[in-house]
C-alpha positions in Angstrom: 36.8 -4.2 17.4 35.7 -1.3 15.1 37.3 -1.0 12.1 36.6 1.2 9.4 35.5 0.2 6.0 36.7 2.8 3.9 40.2 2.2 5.7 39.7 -1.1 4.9 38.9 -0.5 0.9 42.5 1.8 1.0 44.4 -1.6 2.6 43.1 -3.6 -0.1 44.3 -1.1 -3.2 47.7 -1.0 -0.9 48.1 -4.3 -1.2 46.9 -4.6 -5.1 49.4 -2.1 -6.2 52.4 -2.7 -3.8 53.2 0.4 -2.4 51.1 3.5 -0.9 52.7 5.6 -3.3 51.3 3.6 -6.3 48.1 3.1 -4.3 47.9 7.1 -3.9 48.6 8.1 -7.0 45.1 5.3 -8.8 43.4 7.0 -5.9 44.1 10.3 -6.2 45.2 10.6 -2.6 48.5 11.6 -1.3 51.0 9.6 0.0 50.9 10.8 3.3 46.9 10.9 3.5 47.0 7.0 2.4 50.0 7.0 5.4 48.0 8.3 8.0 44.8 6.2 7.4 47.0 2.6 7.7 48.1 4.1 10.5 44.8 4.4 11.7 43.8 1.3 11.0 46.7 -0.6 12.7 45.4 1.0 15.7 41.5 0.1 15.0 43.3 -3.9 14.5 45.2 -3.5 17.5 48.3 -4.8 15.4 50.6 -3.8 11.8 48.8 -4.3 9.1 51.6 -3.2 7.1 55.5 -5.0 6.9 56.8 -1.8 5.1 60.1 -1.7 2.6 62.6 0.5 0.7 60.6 -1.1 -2.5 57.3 -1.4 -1.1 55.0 -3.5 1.5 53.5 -6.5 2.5 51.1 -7.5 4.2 51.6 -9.2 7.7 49.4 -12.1 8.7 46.7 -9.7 9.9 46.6 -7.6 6.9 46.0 -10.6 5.1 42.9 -11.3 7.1 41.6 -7.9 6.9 42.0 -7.7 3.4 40.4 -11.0 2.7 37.4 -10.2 4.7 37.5 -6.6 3.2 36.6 -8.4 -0.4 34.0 -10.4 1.1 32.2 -7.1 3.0 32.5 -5.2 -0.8 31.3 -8.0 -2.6 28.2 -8.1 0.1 27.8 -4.2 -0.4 28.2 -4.7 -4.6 25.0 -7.1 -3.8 23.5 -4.9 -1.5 23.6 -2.3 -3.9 22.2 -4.4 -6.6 19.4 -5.4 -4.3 18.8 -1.5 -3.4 18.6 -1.0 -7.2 16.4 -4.0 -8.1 14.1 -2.6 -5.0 14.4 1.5 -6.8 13.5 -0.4 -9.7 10.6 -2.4 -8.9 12.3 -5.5 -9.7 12.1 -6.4 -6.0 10.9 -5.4 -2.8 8.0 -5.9 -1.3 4.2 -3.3 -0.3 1.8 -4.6 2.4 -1.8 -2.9 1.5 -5.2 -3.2 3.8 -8.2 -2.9 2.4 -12.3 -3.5 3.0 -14.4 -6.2 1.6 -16.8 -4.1 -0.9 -13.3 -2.5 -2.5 -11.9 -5.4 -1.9 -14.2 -7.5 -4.2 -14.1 -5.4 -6.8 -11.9 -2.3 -7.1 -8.6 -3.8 -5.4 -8.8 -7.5 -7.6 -8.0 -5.0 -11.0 -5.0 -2.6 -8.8 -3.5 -6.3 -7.9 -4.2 -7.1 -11.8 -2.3 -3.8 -13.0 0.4 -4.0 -10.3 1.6 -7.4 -10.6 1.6 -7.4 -14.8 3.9 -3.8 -14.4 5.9 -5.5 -11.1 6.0 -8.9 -11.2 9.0 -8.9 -8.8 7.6 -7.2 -6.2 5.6 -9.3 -3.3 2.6 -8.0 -2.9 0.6 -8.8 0.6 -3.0 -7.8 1.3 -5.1 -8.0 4.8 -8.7 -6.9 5.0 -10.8 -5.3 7.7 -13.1 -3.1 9.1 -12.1 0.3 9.9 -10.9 0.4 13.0 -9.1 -2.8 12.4 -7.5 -0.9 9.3 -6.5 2.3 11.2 -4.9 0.3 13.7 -2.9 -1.7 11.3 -1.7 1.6 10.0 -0.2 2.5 12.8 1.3 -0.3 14.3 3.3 -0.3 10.7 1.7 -3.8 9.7 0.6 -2.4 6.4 2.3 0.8 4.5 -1.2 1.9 3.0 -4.5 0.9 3.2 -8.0 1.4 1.5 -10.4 3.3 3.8 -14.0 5.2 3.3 -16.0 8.0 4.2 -19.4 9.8 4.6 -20.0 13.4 4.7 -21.2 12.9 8.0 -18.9 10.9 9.6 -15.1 12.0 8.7 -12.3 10.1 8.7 -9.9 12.7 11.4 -7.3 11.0 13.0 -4.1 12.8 13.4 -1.2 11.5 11.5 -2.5 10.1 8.8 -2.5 11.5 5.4 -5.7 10.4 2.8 -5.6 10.4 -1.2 -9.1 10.7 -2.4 -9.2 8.3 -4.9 -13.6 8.2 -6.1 -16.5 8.7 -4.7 -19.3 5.5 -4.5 -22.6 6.5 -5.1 -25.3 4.9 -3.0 -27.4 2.3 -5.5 -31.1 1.0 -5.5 -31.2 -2.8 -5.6 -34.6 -4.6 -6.5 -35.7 -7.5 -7.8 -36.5 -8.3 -11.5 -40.4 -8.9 -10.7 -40.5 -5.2 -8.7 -42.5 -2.4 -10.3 -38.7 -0.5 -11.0 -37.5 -2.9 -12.3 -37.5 -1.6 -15.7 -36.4 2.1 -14.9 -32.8 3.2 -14.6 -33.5 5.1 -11.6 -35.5 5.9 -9.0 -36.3 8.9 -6.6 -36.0 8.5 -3.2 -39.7 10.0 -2.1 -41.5 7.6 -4.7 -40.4 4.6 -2.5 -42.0 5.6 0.8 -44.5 2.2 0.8 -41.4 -0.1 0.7 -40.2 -2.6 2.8 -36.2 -2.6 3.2 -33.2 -4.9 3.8 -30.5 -3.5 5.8 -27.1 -4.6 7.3 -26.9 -5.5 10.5 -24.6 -5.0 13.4 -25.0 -1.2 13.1 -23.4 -1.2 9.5 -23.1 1.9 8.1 -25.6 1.6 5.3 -28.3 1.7 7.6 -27.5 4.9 8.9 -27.3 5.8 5.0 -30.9 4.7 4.2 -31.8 6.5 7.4 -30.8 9.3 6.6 -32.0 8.9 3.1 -35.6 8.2 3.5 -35.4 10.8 6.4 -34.7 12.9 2.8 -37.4 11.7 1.3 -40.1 12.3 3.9 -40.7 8.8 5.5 -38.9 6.5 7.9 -37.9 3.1 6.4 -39.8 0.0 7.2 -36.9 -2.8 7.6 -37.7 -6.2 7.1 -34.6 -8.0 7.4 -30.8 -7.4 8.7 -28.4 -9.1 6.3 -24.6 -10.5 7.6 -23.2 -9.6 4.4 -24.7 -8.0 0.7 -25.3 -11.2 -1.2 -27.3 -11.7 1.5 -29.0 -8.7 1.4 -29.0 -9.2 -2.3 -30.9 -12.8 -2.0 -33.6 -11.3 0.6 -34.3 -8.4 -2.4 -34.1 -11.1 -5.1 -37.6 -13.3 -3.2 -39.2 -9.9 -3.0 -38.7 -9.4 0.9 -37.8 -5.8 0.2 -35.5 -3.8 -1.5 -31.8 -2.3 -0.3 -29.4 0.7 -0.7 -25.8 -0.9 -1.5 -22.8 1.2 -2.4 -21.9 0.9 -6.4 -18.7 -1.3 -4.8 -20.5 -3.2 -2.9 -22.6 -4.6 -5.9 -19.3 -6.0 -7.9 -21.3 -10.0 -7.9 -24.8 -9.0 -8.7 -27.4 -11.6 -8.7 -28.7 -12.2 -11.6 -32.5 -11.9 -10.4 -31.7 -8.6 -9.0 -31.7 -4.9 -10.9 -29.7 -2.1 -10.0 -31.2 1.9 -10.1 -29.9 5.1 -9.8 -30.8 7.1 -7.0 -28.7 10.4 -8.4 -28.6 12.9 -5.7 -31.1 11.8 -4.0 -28.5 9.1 -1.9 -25.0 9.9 -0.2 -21.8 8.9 -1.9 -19.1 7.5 0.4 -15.2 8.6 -0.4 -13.0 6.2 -1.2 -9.3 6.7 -0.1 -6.0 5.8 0.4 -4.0 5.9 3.6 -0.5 6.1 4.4 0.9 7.7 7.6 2.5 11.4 7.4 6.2 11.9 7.8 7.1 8.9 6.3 8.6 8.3 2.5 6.5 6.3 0.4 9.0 3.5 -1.1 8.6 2.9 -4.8 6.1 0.3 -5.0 3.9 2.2 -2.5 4.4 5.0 -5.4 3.1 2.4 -7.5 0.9 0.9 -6.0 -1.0 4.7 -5.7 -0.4 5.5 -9.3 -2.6 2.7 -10.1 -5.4 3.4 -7.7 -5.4 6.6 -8.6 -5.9 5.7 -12.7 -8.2 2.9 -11.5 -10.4 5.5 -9.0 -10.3 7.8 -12.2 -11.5 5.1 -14.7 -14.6 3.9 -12.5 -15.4 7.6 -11.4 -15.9 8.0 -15.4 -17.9 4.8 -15.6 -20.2 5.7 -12.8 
């Protein structure tokens, strides 16, 4: 059975005023309008809904069940719509975000800050990855945005997605505090030619970064260890195995027997964005949630 609930909400008024006269006239309908849709509804039940009287109706032992469940189904919509509201609001609701370890350690930790003290009602889920892992949670819907990066050199183009730029993070020098820089705010690329370097591993990106920026400077690096992670690469620098190139992100924790230089122009900056895929409305705490990203990318863009 299909019946409908605005036929339904004109049963109930019938039956609250007595008559489909009265019942018109709150309503502003006509008599015969308020007629024809009982009508209609008998037909939906199968059965009268209706016993109808010189003075009046009443309702027959399925209007009575209609109209009891009718109350039930508006006082479930009254609550829907006060859930819908709550949601509009960001009293409720919920965003699911993905984002990379190096943002993820030290840009995202202050967004979750700034989004849970303005939102407290709204659950908040995170899941970090690499890129690909990232892209793919995209768009299998698993997270409505995500964190994602960029080089100059190797563009983020995948069809369907839409990107915010949110900052750009400049490529830093990291040495220990007995190396000969270690005093000097920065460095240029070309005056490091003699130095031995720690690198990711696993083809990570930063190593096609210092490639390409010693290739800048005139020499080809000399790598004496691959680090899993960059307080690994930060420990290797620290015992003077070499020195590293490190995103600004990336260097969140720094060591405290470590020093950190600026390389200027002399390194790329990666982009930092954020991801959502086209054609589909952000809800409001993905709004939110990009509001303060965006005041966050601003801030540290400043800083930098």
């Amino acid at each position: 059975m299909s019946v409908d609930v605005g036929r339904l909400r004109l049963l109930v008024a019938v039956a609250g005023h007595g008559s489909m006269t009265a019942a018109a006239h709150a309503l502003a309908y006509t008599p015969s309008a308020i007629s024809q849709q009982i009508r209609q509804l008998e037909i939906e039940a199968g059965q009268p809904v209706l016993e109808r009287h010189p003075r009046g109706v009443t309702l027959t032992d399925a209007g009575e069940a209609l109209v009891e469940h009718a109350m039930m189904i508006e006082k479930q919509l009254e609550a829907l719509q006060a859930r819908l509201d709550d949601i509009a609001g960001l009293r409720a609701g919920s965003l699911r975000l993905g984002t990379f370890p190096t943002v993820g350690a030290s840009l995202l930790p202050l967004a979750v800050t700034q989004f849970q003290r303005r939102h407290p009602g709204v659950r908040l889920s995170v899941q970090s990855g690499r890129l690909t892992q990232l892209l793919d949670l995209l768009e299998r819907r698993r997270v409505e945005i995500a964190l994602l990066w960029d080089y100059e050199w190797s563009r983020i183009q995948v069809e369907g997605l839409e990107l915010l730029h949110l900052m750009d993070d400049p490529t830093a020098l990291v040495v220990s505090r007995d190396h000969r820089l270690a005093d000097q705010r920065s460095a240029r690329i070309g005056d490091l030619s003699e130095e031995n370097w720690i690198i990711r591993g696993d083809q990570h990106p930063v190593a096609e970064v210092l490639s390409r920026t010693a290739r800048s400077g005139g020499f080809e690096p000399v790598v004496a260890f691959e680090a899993n992670d960059y307080q690994e690469a930060q420990a290797m620098v620290a015992v003077g195995l070499g020195i590293a190139l490190a995103p600004r992100l990336a260097l969140a924790n720094l060591r405290d027997d470590v020093c950190v230089l600026s390389l200027g122009d002399d390194a790329p900056r990666r982009r930092i964005l954020l991801a959502r895929l086209t054609g589909r409305s952000p809800t409001p705490p993905e709004t939110a949630m990009t509001a303060v990203l965006t005041e966050l990318g601003e801030t540290l863009s400043q800083q930098g």
